[in-house]
C-alpha positions in Angstrom: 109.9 132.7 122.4 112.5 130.5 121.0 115.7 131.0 121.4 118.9 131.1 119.0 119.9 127.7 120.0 116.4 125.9 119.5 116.7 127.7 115.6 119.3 126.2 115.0 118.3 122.9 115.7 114.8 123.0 113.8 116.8 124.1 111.0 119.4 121.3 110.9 117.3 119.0 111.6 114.8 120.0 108.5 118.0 120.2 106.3 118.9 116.6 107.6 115.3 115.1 106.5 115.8 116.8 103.5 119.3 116.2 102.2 120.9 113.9 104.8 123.4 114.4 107.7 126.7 113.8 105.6 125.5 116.1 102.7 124.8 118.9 105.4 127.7 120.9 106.2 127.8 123.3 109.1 128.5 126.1 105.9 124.9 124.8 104.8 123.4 125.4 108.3 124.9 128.9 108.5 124.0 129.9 105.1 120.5 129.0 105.8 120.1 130.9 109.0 121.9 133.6 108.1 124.7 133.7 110.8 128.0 132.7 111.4 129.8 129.3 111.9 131.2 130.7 114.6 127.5 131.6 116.0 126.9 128.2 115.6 129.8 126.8 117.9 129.0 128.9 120.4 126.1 126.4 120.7 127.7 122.8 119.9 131.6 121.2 120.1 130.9 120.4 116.4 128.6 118.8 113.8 128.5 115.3 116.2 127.4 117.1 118.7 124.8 119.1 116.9 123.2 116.0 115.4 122.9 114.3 119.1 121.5 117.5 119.9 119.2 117.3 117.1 118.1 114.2 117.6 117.2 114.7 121.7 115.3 117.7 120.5 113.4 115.6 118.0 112.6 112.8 120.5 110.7 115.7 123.0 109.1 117.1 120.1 108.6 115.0 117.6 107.0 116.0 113.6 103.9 114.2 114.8 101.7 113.4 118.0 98.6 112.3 118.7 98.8 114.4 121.8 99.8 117.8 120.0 97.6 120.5 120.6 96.6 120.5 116.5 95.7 117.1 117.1 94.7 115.9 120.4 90.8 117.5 120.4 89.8 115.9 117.5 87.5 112.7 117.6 89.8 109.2 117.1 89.0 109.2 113.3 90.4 112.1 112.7 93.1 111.6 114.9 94.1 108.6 112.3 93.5 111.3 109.5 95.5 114.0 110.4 98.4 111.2 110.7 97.4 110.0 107.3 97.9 113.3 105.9 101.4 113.7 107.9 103.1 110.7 106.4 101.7 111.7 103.3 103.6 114.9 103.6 106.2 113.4 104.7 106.8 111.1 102.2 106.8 114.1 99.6 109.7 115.6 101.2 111.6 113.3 103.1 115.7 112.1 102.2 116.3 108.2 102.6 120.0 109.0 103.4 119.0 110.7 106.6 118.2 107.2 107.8 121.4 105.5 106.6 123.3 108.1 107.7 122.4 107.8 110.9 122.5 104.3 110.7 126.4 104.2 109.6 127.6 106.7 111.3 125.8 107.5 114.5 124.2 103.5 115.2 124.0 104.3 119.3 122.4 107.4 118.5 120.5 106.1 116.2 118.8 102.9 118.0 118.3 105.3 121.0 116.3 107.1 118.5 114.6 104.5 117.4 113.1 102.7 120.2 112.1 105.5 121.8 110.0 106.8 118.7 109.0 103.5 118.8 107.6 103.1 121.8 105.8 106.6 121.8 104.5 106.1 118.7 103.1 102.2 120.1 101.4 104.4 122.9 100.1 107.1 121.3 98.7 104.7 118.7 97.0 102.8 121.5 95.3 105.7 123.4 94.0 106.5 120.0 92.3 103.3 119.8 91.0 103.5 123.6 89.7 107.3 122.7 88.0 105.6 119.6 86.2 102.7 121.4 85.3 105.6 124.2 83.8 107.4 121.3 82.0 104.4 119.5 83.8 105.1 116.4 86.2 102.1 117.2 85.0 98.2 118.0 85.6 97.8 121.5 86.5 93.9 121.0 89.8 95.0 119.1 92.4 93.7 120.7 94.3 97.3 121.4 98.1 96.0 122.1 98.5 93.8 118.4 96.9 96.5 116.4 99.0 99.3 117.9 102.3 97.3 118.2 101.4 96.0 114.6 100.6 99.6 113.1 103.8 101.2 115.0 106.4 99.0 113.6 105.2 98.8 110.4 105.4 102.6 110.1 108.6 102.9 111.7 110.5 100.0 110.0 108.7 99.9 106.0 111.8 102.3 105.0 114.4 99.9 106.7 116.9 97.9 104.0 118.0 94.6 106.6 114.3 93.4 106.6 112.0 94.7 103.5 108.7 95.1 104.6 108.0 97.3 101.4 109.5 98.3 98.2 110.7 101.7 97.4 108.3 102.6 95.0 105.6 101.3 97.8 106.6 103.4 100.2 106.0 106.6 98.1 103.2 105.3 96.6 100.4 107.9 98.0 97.8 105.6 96.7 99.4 102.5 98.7 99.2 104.6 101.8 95.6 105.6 101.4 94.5 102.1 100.7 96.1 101.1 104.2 94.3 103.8 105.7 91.1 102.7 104.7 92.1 98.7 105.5 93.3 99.9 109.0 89.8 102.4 109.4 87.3 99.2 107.9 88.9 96.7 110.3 88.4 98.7 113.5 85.7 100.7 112.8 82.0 100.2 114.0 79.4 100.9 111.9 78.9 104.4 112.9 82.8 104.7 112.5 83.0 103.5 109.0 80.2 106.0 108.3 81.8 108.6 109.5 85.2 108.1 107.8 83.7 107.5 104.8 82.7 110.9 104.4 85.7 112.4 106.1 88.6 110.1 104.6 89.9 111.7 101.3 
């Protein structure tokens, strides 16, 4: 059972993706749990320290894993689809300022963040690939470190202003995404793969 400090966290943290950190007041937080502010600080020394919370909480248990429960029995191509269908849905209802907020005003926080989503996401990515080749959905002369490197910081740095990897309307272009998908799927699939995804891959 979760606890009152854990709901307060999954909440702020949804408001965050949704509106930003410096839009969310702790007022916002309280009104949308239904208790006090005063609850709240119970918790956390303030609003700094509830986003550092935040943000360790996201790290152990991040929006989407490879290795979740949900997603982990599944066979490698539908592994890759259920992620498919989880940036979708996150592009629908994500907030760019929660990124530049975090950015501006929390930049230690933030590049802690960062690489370590970044370097779980790299290995996840990988294991998917091994599981694939395992299953002889995946060829097994791809070359698994470029292709999961590749795919992870791609993912994790389109949305990123200093170096433009995509353009705004790219990145919540659904259609854009599911074209990548299918590039991604067609270059390391094997015959029995592609098959397969073809008449999974929506």
């Amino acid at each position: 059972m979760k606890n009152q400090r854990t709901d307060i966290i999954e909440v702020c943290w949804e408001l965050f993706f949704q509106f930003g950190i410096k839009s969310v007041s702790m007022d916002d937080i309280s009104s949308k749990l239904g208790i006090s502010k005063k609850t709240i600080y119970q918790h956390f020394k303030n609003k700094s320290d509830l986003v550092e919370q935040a943000l360790e909480w996201q790290i152990n248990h991040p929006r989407f894993s490879f290795q979740s429960e949900e997603v982990s029995h599944l066979n490698a191509i539908d592994q890759y689809i259920a992620f498919y269908k989880f940036v979708i849905s996150q592009i629908e209802n994500s907030c760019d300022s929660m990124r530049y907020d975090l950015r501006k005003y929390y930049p230690k926080l933030w590049h802690k963040f960062h690489r370590t989503n970044l370097s779980r996401f790299q290995t996840e990515l990988a294991q998917n690939l091994e599981q694939g080749i395992k299953e002889g959905l995946f060829r097994p002369e791809i070359n698994i470190e470029w292709i999961s490197k590749t795919m992870a910081r791609f993912y994790l740095n389109m949305a990123e202003t200093d170096n433009v990897i995509l353009e705004k309307e790219d990145i919540s272009n659904i259609e854009f995404h599911k074209e990548l998908g299918i590039y991604h799927l067609h270059g390391v699939c094997t015959n029995k793969g592609i098959e397969y995804f073809k008449n999974n891959f929506k």
